[in-house]
C-alpha positions as CSV (number, residue, x, y, z in Angstrom):
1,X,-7.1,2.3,-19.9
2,X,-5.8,-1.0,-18.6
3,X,-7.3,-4.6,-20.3
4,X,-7.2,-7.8,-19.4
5,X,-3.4,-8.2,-21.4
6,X,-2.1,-5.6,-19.3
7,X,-2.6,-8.7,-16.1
8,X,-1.1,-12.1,-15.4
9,X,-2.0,-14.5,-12.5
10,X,0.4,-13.9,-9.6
11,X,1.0,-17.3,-9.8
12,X,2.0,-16.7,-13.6
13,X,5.3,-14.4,-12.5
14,X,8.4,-14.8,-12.3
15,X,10.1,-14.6,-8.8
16,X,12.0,-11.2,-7.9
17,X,14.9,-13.1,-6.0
18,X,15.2,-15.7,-9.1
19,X,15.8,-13.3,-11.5
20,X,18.1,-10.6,-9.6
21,X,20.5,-10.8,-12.8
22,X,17.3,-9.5,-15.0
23,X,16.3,-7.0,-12.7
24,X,19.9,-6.1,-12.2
25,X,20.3,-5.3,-15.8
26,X,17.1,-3.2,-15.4
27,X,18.3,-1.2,-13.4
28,X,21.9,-0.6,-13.9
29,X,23.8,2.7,-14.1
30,X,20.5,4.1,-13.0
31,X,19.0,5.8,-10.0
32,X,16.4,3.5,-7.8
33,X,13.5,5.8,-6.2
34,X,12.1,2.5,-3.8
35,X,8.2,2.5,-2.6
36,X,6.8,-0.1,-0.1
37,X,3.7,-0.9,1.1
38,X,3.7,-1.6,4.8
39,X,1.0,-4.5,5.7
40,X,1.6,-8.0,4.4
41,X,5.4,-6.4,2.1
42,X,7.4,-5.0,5.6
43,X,5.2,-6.8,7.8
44,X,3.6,-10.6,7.8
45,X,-0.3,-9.9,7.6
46,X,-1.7,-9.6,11.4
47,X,-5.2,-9.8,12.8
48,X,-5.2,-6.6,14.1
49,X,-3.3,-4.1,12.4
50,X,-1.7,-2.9,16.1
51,X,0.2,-6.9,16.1
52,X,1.5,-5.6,12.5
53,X,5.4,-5.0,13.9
54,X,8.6,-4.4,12.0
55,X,11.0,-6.6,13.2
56,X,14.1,-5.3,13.6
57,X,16.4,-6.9,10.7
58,X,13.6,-5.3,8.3
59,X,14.0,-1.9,10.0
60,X,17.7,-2.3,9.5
61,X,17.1,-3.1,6.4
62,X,15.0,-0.4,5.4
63,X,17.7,1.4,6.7
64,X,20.5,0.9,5.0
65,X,18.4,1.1,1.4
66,X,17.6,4.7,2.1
67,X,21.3,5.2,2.6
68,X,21.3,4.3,-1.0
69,X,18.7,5.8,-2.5
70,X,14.9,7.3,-2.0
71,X,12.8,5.3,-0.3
72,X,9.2,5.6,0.5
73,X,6.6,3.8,2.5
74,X,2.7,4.4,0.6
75,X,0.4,2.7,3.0
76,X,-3.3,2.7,3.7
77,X,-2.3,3.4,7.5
78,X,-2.4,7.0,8.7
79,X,0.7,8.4,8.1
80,X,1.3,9.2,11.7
81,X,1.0,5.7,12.8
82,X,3.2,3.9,9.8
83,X,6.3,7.0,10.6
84,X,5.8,5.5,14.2
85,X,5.8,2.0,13.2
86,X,8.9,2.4,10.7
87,X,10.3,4.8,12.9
88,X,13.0,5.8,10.8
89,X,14.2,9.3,9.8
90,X,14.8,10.3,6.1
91,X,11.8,8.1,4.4
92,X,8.8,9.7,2.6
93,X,5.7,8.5,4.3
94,X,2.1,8.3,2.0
95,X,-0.8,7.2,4.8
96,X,-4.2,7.3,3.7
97,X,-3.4,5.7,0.4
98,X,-1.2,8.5,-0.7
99,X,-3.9,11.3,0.7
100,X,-1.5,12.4,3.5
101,X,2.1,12.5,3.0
102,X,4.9,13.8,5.1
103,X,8.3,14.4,3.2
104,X,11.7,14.2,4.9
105,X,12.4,17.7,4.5
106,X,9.3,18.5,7.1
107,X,6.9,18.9,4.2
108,X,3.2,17.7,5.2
109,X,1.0,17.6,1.8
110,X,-2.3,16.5,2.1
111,X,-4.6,16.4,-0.9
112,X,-7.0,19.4,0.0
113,X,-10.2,18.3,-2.5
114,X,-10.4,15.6,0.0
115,X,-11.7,18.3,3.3
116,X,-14.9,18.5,2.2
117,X,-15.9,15.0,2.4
118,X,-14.1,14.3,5.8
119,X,-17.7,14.9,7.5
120,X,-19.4,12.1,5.5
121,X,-16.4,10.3,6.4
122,X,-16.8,10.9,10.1
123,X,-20.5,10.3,9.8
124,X,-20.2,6.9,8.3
125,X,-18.1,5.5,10.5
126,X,-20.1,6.6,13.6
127,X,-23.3,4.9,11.9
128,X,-20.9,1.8,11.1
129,X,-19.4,1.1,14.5
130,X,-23.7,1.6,15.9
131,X,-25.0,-1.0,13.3
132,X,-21.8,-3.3,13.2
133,X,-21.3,-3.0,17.2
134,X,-22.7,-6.5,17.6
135,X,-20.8,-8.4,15.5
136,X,-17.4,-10.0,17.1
137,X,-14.6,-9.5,15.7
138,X,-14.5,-6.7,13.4
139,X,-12.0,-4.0,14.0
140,X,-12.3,-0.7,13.1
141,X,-9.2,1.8,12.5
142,X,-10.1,5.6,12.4
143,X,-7.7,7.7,10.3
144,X,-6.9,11.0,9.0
145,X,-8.8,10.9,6.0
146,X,-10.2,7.0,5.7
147,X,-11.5,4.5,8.0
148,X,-11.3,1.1,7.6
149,X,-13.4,-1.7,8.6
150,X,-11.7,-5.1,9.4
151,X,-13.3,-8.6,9.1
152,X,-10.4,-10.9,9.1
153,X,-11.7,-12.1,12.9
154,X,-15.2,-12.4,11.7
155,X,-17.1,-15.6,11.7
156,X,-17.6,-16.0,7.8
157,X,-21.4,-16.5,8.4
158,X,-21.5,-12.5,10.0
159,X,-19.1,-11.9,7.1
160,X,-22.4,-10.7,4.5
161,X,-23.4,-8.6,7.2
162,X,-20.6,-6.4,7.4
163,X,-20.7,-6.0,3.5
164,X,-23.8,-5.1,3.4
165,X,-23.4,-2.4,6.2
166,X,-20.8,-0.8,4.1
167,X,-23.0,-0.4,1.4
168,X,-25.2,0.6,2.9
169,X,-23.0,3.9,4.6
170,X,-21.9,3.9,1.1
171,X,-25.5,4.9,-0.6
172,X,-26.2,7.2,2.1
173,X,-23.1,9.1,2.1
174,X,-22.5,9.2,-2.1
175,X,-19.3,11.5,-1.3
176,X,-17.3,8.2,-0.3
177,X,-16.2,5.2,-2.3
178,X,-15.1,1.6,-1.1
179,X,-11.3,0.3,-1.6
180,X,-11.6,-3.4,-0.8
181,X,-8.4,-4.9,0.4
182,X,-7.3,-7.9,2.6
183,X,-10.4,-8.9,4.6
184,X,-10.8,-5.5,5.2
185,X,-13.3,-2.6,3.9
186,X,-12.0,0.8,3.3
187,X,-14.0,3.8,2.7
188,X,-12.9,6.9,1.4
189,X,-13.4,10.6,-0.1
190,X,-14.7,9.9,-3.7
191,X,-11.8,11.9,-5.0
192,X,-9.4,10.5,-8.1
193,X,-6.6,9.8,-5.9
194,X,-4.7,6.4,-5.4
195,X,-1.4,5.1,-4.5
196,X,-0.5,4.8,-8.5
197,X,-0.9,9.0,-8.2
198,X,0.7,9.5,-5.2
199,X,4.0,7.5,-6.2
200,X,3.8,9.7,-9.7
201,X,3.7,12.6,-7.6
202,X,6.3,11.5,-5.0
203,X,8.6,10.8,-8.0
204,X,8.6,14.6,-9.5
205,X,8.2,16.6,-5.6
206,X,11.3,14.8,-5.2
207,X,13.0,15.8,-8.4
208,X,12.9,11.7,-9.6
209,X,11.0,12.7,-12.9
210,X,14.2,11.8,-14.8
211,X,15.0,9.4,-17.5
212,X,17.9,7.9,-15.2
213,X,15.4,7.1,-12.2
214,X,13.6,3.9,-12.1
215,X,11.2,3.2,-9.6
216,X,10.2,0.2,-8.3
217,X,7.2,-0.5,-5.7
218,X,6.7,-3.6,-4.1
219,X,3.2,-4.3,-2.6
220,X,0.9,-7.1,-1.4
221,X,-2.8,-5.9,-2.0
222,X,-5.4,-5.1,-4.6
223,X,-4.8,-0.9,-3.8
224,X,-1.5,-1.5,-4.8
225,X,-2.1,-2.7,-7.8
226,X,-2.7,1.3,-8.9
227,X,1.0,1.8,-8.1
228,X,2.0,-1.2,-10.4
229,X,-0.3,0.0,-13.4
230,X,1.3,4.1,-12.6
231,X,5.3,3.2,-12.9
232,X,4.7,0.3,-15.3
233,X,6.6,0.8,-18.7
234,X,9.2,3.0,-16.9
235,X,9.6,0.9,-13.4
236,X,9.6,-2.3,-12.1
237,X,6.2,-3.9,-9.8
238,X,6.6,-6.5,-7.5
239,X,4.0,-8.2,-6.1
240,X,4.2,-9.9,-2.5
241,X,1.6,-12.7,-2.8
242,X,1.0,-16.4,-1.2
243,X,-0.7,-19.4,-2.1
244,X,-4.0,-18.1,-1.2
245,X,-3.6,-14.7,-3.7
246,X,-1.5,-16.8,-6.6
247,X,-5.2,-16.4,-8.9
248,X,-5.3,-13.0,-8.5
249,X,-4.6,-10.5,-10.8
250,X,-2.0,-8.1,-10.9
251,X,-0.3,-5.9,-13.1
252,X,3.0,-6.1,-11.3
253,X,6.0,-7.7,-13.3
254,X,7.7,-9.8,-10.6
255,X,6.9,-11.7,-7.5
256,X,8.0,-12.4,-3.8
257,X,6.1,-14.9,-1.7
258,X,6.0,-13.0,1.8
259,X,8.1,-10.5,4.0
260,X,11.0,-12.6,4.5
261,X,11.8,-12.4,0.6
262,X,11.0,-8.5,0.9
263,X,13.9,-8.7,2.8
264,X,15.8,-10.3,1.0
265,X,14.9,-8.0,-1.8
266,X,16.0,-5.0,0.2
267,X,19.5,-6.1,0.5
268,X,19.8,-6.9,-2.8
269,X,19.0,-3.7,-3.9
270,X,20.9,-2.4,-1.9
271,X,23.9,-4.2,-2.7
272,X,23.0,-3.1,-6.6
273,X,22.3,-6.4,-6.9
């Protein structure tokens, strides 16, 4: 179990890119096994996540890490849409918060306790998009084995509203659980699973449960911060965090201030800093 000592502000790290040297000396004459979030790390923060698009440089970028070393993208995205957006070959990719994963090899594993609940899940969101219907701007996106309900466009007096209507689909289908994130309300099968387990299960599928690998995950938003508590004492988190999210707290070790420093990051590591 994780306390309050286990957390610093965002505000309170140190910066990624500032101490390369450190991190370099962290990692040297080891193996790097890379995981990235995809919304708000690869990609700025949109207002719908179809405007969320990799720019080219960070494809390339991507790119030429996993030439290097593993690389995976763990996103809350359906894992057929972030392969798409990445669109590279040779990545692992974790949708659904780790509950769907496709493997480079071909391998598809999904996380089979989840089935049962994926008729609650389908339920909810039917009574969510009737009760929610009249309120502008909140976009709903329908995955594999989650759905997500966004409020970023929403007027923050209809903002309550849409909380409340989650709750509500919540008490009626006990099956689910809530993952809040950035302005946006995901439900899901009421299973232990999170990214933090996915990326410990990534690391030994792909034969990275070794004393020489270290992983490192750099994410944006509070369902990354199981990921940061998972590798921590053995890998390196980095949190990608503004102004507006310097309070917050996080269990990561470093921080970057937005996509372009991702970027930066990537070459770095690539470069073995």
């Amino acid at each position: 179990m994780h306390t309050n000592a286990d957390t610093r502000q965002i505000r309170e790290l140190p910066s990624a890119l500032e101490h390369g040297r450190e991190i370099g000396e962290l990692v040297c004459g080891k193996r790097l096994a890379v995981f990235l979030d995809y919304d708000g790390t690869l990609t700025p923060i949109a207002d719908r996540p179809q405007n969320a698009i990799l720019s080219q440089s960070m494809r390339r970028r991507v790119r030429d890490l996993a030439s290097r070393c593993a690389v995976a993208v763990v996103s809350g995205r359906d894992v057929n849409v972030v392969r798409e957006l990445v669109g590279l070959e040779g990545l692992v990719y974790a949708g659904d918060h780790g509950l769907d994963i496709a493997c480079p090899d071909g391998r598809s594993i999904q996380r089979p306790e989840a089935e049962p609940y994926l008729k609650s899940l389908k339920a909810a969101e039917r009574g969510l998009r009737a009760d929610l219907g009249q309120i502008e701007g909140v976009v709903f996106e329908s995955k594999s084995f989650s759905v997500a309900v966004h409020y970023r466009l929403v007027a923050p007096n209809e903002v309550p509203a849409v909380k409340r209507a989650v709750e509500a689909a919540l008490a009626e289908h006990p099956g689910l659980r809530l993952t809040p994130g950035k302005k946006v309300l995901e439900i899901l099968p009421a299973i232990d699973w999170h990214k933090g387990r996915a990326v410990l299960w990534l690391l030994e599928a792909l034969d990275l449960e070794s004393p020489d690998v270290v992983p490192v995950y750099v994410g944006d938003d509070t369902t990354d911060e199981d990921a940061f508590r998972a590798i921590r004492g053995r890998g390196i988190g980095i949190v990608v965090g503004g102004e507006a999210d310097g309070e917050r707290a996080t269990a990561a070790r470093y921080r970057l201030g937005g996509a372009d420093e991702v970027g930066r990051l990537l070459v770095a590591l690539t470069g073995g800093l």
